[in-house]
N, C-alpha and C positions, 0 to 999 in steps of 0.2 A: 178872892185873891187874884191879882192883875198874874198873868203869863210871865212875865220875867222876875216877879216875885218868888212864883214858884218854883223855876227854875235854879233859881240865888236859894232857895232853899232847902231844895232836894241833894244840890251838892255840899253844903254844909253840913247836911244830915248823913251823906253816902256818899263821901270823897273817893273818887278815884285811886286807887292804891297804883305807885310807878311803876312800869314794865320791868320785871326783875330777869335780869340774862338776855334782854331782847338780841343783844348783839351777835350772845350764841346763839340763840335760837332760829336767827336768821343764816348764820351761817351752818346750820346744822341741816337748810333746806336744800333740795340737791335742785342742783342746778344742769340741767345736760349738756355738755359740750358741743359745739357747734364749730367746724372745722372749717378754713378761709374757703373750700369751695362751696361749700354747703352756704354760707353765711351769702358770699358774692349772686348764687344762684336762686337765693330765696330773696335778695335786693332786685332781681331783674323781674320777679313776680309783681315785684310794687308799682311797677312802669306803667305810667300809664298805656291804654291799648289804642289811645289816639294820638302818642307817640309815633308810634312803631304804625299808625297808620300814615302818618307825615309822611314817615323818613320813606314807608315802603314807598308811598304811592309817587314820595320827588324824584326817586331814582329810576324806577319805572316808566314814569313819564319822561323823565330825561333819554332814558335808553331806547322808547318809542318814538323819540324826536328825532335821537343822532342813527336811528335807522331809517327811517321815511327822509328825514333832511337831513342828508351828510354835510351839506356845505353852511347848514346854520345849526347841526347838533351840537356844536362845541359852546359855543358862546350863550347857547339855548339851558345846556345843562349847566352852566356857569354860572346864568342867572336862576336856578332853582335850588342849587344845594345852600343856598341863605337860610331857604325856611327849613331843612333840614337842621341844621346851626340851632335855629330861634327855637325849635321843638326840644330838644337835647336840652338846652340851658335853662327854659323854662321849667322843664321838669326838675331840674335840680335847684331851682330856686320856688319850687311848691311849697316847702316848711313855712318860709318867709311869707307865702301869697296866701294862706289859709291859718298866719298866725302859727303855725304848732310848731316852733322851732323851740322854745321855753321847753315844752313835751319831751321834744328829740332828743335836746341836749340831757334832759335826765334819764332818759333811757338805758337799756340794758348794753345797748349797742348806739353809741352816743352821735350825733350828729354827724361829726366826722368822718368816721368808720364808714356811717351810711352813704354820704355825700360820696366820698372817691369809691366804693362799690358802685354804684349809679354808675359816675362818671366813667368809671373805668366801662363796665359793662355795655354803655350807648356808646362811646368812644369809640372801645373794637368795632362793635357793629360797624358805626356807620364807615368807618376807615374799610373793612372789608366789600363794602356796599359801593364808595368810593374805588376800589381797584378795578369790581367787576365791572363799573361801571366805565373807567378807564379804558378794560383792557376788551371787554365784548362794543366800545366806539370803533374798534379800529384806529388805525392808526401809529403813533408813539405811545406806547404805552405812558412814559414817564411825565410828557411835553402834554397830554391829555390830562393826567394827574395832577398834574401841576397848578394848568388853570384850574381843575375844580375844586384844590385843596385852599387856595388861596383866597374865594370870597366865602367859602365855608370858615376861617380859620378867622378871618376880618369879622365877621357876624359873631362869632362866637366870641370875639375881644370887645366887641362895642356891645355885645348884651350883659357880657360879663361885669364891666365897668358900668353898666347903668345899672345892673340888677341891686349893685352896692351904693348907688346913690338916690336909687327911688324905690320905694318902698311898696307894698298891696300891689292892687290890680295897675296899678301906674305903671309899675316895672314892666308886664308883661307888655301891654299897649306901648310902652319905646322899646321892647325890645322886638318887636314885629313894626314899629317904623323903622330901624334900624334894618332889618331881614328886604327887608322893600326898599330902600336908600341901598344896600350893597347889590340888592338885583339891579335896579338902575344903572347902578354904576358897571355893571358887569356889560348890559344892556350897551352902554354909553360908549363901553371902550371898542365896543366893535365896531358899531356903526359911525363911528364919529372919527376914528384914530386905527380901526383898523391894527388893536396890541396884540391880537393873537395869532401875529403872522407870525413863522419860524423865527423870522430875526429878530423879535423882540421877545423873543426866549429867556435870555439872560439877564433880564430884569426880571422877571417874571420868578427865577429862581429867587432873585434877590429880596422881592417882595413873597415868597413862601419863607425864607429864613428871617424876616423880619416879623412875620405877622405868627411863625409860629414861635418865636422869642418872647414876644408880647405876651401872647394869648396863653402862652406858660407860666409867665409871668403872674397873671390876673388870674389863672385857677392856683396858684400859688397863694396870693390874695384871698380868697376866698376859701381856702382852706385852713387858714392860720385862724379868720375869722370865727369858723365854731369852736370855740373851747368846749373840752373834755370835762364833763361833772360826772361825778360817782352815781352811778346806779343805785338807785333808793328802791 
């Protein structure tokens, strides 16, 4: 007897009988409570550890630059907090790069929930990493903060928008030319224009309240995008 012969007729012979109360009975399984810090603090476990190797080693470097070179630490640390940016988004767009977002979204704790835990958690970081980094340059604290918020925040809007129009390992390779195009450009504005004299400050504000409207925006985007399925 050929294999799916017999198969066709062991269950004609031994039908399956329907799962009678499944409904209860899965609800009867206990399940343990997991409280919003506990859940946030077991999402920062998932980070990767070559994350948190990026961000430490950008801002380190940057702070070992604007110590040794005061008169080039500013525009030095400008052009490095991009790949800081490109490390943060990439990992939030892991699901997508390794397929398991089908996975996520059926999970206990649904895409969503995970996505802004992540996000919130490398966020604080690097925003704290970001002051010390400010405020141990010397200087204005604010006018120092400023330039580094703004091509960190430009990286994080042009990764964001690509991670949603290209998909696999594609995403991650524009979104690291993208991290290299705003160092460039950080690069550019000093040596060429000379933007990060005092007096061109207030553009500078202008372009931090546009780039962080944006980049609000497009994790706004990107969070509408996981829909919420029922944990099976």
């Amino acid at each position: 007897m050929k294999k799916n012969d017999l198969i066709r007729a062991l269950r004609a012979a031994s039908p399956a009988p329907d799962p009678a109360r499944k409904r209860a009975f899965l609800r009867s399984l206990p399940v343990p409570p997991v409280s919003h810090t506990a859940f946030i603090l077991g999402q920062a476990g998932y980070v990767r550890r070559s994350v948190w190797a990026v961000s430490l080693g950008v801002f380190a470097l940057a702070l070992a630059v604007g110590r040794t070179m005061p008169a080039d630490g500013l525009w030095i640390g400008a052009a490095l907090t991009p790949f800081a940016a490109m490390a943060a988004v990439t990992e939030l767009g892991r699901p997508a790069l390794y397929g398991m977002e089908e996975l996520e979204l059926a999970s206990r704790f649904g895409l969503r929930s995970v996505t802004l835990a992540r996000m919130g958690f490398i966020g604080l970081a690097h925003l704290v990493l970001l002051v010390l980094l400010a405020a141990l340059g010397g200087g204005d604290v604010l006018r120092r903060g400023t330039y580094l918020l703004v091509p960190y925040l430009l990286t994080d809007l042009l990764c964001l928008e690509l991670s949603r129009r290209v998909r696999g390992k594609e995403a991650l390779y524009a979104c690291a030319g993208a991290a290299v195009l705003v160092a460039g450009l950080a690069a550019a504005l000093h040596a060429r224009w000379g933007a990060y004299a005092p007096r061109n400050f207030r553009w500078w504000l202008l372009a931090l309240g546009g780039t962080a409207a944006l980049t609000g925006r497009e994790y706004s985007k990107t969070i509408r995008k996981t829909e919420e399925l029922s944990w099976n």
